[in-house]
C-alpha positions, 0 to 999 in steps of 0.5 A, spaced: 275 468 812 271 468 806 267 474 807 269 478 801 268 472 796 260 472 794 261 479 793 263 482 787 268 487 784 268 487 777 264 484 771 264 483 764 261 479 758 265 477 752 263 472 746 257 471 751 261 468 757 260 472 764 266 473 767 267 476 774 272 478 779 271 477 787 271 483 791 276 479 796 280 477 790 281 484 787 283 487 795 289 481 795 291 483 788 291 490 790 295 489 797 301 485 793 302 490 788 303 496 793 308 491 797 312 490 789 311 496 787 313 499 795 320 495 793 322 495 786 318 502 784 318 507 789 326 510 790 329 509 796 328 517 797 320 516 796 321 510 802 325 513 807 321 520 806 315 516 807 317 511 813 320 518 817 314 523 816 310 516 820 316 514 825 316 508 825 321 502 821 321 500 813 317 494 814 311 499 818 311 503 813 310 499 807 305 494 811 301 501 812 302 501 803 300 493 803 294 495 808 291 501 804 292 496 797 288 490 802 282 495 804 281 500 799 276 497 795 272 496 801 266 501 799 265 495 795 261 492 801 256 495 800 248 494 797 249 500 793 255 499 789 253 490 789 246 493 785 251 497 780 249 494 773 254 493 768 256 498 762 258 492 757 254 487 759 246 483 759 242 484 764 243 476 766 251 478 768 247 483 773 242 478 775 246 472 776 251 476 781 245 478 785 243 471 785 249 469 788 248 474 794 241 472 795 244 465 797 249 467 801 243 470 805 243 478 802 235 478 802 232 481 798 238 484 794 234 482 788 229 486 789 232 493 792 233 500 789 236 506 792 233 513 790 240 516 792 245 510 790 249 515 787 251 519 792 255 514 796 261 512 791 264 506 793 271 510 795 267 515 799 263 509 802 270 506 804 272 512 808 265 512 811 266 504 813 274 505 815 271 511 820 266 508 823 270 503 825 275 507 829 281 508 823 284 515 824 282 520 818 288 521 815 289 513 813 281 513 811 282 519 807 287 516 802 281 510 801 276 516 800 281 519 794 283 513 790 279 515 785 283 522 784 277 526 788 278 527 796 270 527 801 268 534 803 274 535 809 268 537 813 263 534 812 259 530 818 261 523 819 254 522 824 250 526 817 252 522 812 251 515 814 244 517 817 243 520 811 245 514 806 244 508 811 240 504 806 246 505 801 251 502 807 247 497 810 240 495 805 235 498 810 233 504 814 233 500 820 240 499 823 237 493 828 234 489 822 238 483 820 241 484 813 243 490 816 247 487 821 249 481 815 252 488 811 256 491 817 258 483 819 261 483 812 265 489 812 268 488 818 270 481 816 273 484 811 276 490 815 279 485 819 282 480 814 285 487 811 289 488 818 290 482 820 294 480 813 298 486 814 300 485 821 296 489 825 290 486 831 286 493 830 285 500 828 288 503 833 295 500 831 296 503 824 301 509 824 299 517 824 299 519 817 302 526 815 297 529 809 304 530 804 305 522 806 297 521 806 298 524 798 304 520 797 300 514 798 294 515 795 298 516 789 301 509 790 294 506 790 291 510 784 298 506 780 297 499 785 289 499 783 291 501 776 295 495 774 290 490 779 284 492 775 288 491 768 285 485 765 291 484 761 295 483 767 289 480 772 284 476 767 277 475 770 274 468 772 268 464 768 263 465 772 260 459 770 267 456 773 267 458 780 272 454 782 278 457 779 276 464 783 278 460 790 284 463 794 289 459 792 294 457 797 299 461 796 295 466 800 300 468 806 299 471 813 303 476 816 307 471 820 308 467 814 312 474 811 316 476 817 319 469 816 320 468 809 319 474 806 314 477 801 311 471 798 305 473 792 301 468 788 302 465 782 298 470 779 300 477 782 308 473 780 305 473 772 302 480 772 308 483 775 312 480 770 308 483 765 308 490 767 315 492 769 321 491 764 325 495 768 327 497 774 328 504 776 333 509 776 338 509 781 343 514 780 350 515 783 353 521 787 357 524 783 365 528 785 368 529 779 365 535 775 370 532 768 368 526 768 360 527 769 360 532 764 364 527 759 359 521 761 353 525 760 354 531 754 360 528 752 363 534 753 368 538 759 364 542 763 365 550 763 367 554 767 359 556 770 358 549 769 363 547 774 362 552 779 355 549 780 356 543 780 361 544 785 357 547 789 353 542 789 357 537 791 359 542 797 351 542 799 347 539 804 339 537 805 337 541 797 331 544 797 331 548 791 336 550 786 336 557 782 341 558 776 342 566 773 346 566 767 347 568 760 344 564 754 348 560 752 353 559 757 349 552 758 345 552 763 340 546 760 346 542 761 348 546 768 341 543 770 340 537 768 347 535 772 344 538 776 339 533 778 343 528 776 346 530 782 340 532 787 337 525 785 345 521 787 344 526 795 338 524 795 336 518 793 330 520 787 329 515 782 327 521 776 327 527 773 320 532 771 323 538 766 319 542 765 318 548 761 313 554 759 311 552 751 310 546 748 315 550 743 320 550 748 319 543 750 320 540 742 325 545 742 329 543 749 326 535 748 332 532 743 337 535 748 333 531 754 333 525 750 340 525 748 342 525 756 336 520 758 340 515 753 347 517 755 344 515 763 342 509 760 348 507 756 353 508 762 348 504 768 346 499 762 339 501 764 333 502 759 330 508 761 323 510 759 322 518 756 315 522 755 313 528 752 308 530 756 303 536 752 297 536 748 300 536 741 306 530 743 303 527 738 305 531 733 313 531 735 316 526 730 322 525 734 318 523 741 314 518 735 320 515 733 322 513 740 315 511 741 315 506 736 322 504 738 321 498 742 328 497 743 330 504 746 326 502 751 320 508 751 314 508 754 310 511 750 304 510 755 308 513 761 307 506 765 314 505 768 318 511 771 318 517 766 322 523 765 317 528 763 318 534 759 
């Protein structure tokens, strides 16, 4: 199916070259890297949690992830976002595109202008497309939020795209013939987007609950970060439209089931070059002497000890609330503590939070000191960041940053423990 393939996703010039990526193109990337980051990011809590709140198997659970990665960018498909100009480049890129789509039978596309095209974003256009076509809301919402801003939740389906039917379709008339060409292409895609992740129609993807729905949308914000990254997914010449073909390490979902997740060359490379680490897997701990000398390198007091026992005794935490006087250690007594919960319940980091950024320069050599113990006894790198206005101004968190070898991630790419 090569719907999908004459429309385009994005666009640069550089030295005078054009260079585009094909919506198609851009869809594939996506869905791989929510499959990746589905196995090796995300935390085995963060899976089972997903997978559960939808009832259905893992391998359900992240063909939906793969799925929303395969059709977020689907409001793409449409004449308002296709007549887009670039920011960055002459108008020659942005009449060449529109060329290329009049001789793949978009009439007219040259020529059209919306007075409204800025009011159907190409992620809301998304979540319209996907529930025109039948998609339950809840798995459409997460297409109309990846760019951080949910639809209305009560705006009117029928409204909308009687309201904007030119943005969706190029003409007012929904029985004209490029009418009917733009609805054909994005059900193809549609259809392409299902079908590569093992599903026949709509109705078959799972019911999905709005903490699960945040979840997921948050994992496509990350999946659709890396796919557009061009250090990572170059363009192609447009001058060279060959190299921008599928290549034939494109797999259907039968193929998967019987030989694994298979990824292109392409995705293979950017994936390498984005992680250097794999996440944090912490281990349940039983013996209060011993994780309090491999953590603080010291033995645990007697406050100390009595939280961690109790901890260890709990089942199905939610949350934790310690009392005691200063300087009895109950930063330490905290820490431990989600070194813990994160052991029960499979969690792969940690947020410390605090009210000032004079208490959290203050508390941060002290975090960092346990994340390197953490490091050292697991033999992994771990990434560190210091997370308010003036981080910047911290020469402790500086100095990590600028040593690469300490395995810190200054930009936040990987798993962080924030302060």
């Amino acid at each position: 199916m090569r719907s999908g393939l004459e429309l385009w996703a994005k666009k640069k010039e550089k030295d005078g070259i054009f260079y585009w990526l094909s919506l198609k193109r851009h869809l594939e990337d996506t869905r791989e890297i929510m499959g990746l980051l589905w196995e090796h990011w995300l935390s085995e809590g963060q899976r089972v949690y997903i997978t559960k709140s939808m009832k259905v198997e893992e391998d359900e659970a992240k063909s939906l992830a793969m799925f929303v990665g395969a059709i977020h960018d689907i409001g793409k498909a449409t004449p308002a976002f296709q007549i887009q100009r670039g920011f960055q480049n002459s108008e020659d890129l942005d009449f060449l595109l529109l060329e290329k789509l009049e001789r793949k039978g978009f009439s007219g596309i040259k020529d059209l202008e919306l007075t409204d095209r800025g009011k159907t974003p190409h992620a809301y256009a998304g979540e319209v497309i996907c529930r025109l076509a039948g998609m339950n809301r809840g798995i459409a919402s997460i297409i109309g939020a990846h760019h951080g801003i949910p639809m209305k939740e009560n705006y009117n389906l029928t409204s909308f795209i009687e309201a904007y039917t030119a943005n969706f379709y190029q003409e007012e008339k929904e029985d004209s013939q490029i009418c009917k060409k733009w609805k054909d292409t994005q059900e193809n895609l549609l259809s392409w987007a299902l079908e590569s992740c093992g599903y026949k129609k709509v109705e078959e993807l799972p019911v999905c609950p709005k903490p699960t729905q945040l979840l997921l949308s948050g994992l496509l914000i990350m999946a659709d970060w890396i796919a557009s990254n061009e250090e990572y997914f170059p363009l192609f010449s447009l001058q060279n439209e060959v190299d921008h073909e599928l290549d034939d390490a494109t797999v259907n979902q039968e193929d998967r089931k019987k030989e694994g997740t298979q990824i292109s060359e392409r995705v293979e490379s950017a994936w390498l070059k984005w992680t250097q680490n794999q996440t944090w897997e912490a281990k349940q701990l039983f013996d209060a002497n011993q994780s309090y000398q491999n953590s603080f390198h010291f033995m645990p007091r007697d406050f100390q000890e009595k939280v961690f026992t109790e901890i260890a005794g709990a089942e199905d935490i939610g949350l934790v609330i310690l009392e005691a006087p200063m300087g009895c250690g109950k930063t330490e007594a905290a820490l431990m503590t989600a070194e813990q919960l994160a052991g029960k319940q499979q969690c792969a980091g940690v947020f410390f939070g605090l009210p000032t950024q004079a208490s959290s320069n203050g508390i941060f050599p002290r975090v960092e000191s346990w994340v390197d113990s953490l490091g050292q006894e697991n033999q992994e790198k771990l990434s560190l960041r210091l997370s308010h206005g003036k981080a910047a101004l911290n020469e402790e968190f500086q100095t990590l940053s600028r040593n690469c070898s300490e395995g810190i991630d200054p930009d936040g790419e990987k798993r962080s423990m924030c302060m």
